[in-house]
N, C-alpha and C positions, 0 to 999 in steps of 0.2 A: 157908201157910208150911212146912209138914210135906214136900208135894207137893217146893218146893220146894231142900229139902235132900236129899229121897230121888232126886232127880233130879242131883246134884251126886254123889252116891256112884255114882249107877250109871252117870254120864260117866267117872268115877275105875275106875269096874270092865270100861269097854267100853277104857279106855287101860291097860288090868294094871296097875292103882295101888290097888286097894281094899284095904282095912282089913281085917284078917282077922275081927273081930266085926259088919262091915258087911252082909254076904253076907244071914245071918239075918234081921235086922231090914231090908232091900232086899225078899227075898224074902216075908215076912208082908204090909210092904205090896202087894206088886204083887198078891197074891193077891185083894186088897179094892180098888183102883183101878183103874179101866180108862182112867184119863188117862193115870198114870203107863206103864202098859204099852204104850200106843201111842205114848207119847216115845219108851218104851224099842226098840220096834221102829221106830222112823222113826229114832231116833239111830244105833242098830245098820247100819242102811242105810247110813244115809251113812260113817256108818266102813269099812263094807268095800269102797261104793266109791272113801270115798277112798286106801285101802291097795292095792287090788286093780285096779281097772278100766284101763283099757290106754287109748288113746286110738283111736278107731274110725277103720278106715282110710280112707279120700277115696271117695269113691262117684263111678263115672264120669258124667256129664250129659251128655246127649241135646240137643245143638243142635238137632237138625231140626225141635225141639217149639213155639221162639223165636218168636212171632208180634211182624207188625209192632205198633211201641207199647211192647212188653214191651222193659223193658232189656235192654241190649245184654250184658250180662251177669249170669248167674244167680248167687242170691245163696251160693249154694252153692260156686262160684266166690271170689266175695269174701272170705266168709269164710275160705276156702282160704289166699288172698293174704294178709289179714289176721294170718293164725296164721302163716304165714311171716316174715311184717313183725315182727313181735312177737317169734320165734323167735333173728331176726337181731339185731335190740333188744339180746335180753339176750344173745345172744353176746357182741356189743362190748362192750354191759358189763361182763363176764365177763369179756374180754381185757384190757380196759381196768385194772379192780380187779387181776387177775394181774400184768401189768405193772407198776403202782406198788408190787404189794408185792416182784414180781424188783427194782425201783431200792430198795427198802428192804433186800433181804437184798445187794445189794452194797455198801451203803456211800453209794449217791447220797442228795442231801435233808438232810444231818444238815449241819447248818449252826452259826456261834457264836452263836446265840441263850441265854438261860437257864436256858430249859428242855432243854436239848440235855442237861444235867448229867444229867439223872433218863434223857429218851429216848436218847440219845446216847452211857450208860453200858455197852450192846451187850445184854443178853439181854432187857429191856422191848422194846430197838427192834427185835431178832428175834421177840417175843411177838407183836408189831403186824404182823409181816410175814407171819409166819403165817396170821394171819388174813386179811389182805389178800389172799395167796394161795391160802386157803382159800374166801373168799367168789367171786374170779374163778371157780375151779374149779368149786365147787358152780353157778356161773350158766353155764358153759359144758358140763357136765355134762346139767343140764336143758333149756337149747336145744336140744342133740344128739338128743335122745331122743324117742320120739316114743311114750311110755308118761308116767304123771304123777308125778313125784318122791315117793318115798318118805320122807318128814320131809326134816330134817338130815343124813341118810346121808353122800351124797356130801361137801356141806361141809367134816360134823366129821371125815369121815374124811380129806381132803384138810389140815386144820389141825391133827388127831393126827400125821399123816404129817409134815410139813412143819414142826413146834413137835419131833418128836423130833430128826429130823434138826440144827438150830440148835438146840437145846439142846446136844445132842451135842459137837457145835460150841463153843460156849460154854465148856461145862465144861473141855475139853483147853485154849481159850484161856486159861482164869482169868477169865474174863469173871463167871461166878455161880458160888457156893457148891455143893457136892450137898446140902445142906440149906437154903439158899433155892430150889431147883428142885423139889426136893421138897416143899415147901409149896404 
């Protein structure tokens, strides 16, 4: 159980979240564990390469190698194809989500429904469009690239950008308060 929780602070300390009296009591244990310590170097691992590592570039393949029998194409190949497929995937996605949230910040979709009251009131249904063109972005962002996304970045930065601009907005309208925006 100990193991445990010292393994929960020092995931907290390998994301800059630890406790400033954690450090100590992290360190004491790891001095006396050698479980913990090899979590902590295999967790370490993978964090930097999930932050860091780039996506390796395509390796050219040698047809002439191809004997009769062996498929017709190397897997090397496919896979290729496949991260293509996949890449395009979340493009559309990405375009897809962007788009409904462009029909949301013009005004399309808002219909006499009941709830239109609350979404239909203009800075909720720009909060929503935000995001919707936030999440496109971020999914168009990461298809593009051919390194591994770094968290939320692109996203939240595309939904900062996009939530200031329609608030903006908003507020010159009368649409919300600077003290309901500000909450």
């Amino acid at each position: 159980m100990e193991c445990e929780r010292i393994r929960e602070m020092l995931s907290a300390r390998l994301d800059g979240e630890d406790a400033p009296g954690e450090r100590e009591l992290t360190e004491n244990h790891l001095a006396g564990c050698a479980g913990c310590t090899a979590w902590l170097d295999a967790a370490a691992a993978v964090t930097r390469l999930a932050r860091t590592a780039p996506v390796p570039p395509a390796r050219p393949i040698d047809l002439s190698a191809v004997e009769l029998g062996q498929p017709a194409e190397p897997k090397a190949k496919r896979t290729s194809r496949l991260a293509i497929g996949l890449r395009v995937g979340l493009a559309a996605v990405g375009l897809i989500q962007f788009l409904l949230g462009a029909a949301q910040v013009a005004g399309l979709g808002r219909g006499d429904h009941a709830h239109d009251a609350v979404l239909g009131s203009g800075h909720l249904w720009h909060e929503s469009a935000a995001w919707n063109l936030a999440i496109g972005a971020g999914f168009a962002f990461v298809a593009l690239r051919r390194t591994r996304p770094t968290g939320l970045l692109p996203t939240l930065t595309a939904f900062v950008a996009v939530l200031t601009l329609l608030s903006a907005s908003d507020i010159i309208a009368g649409r919300v308060e600077p003290g309901r925006l500000a909450s």
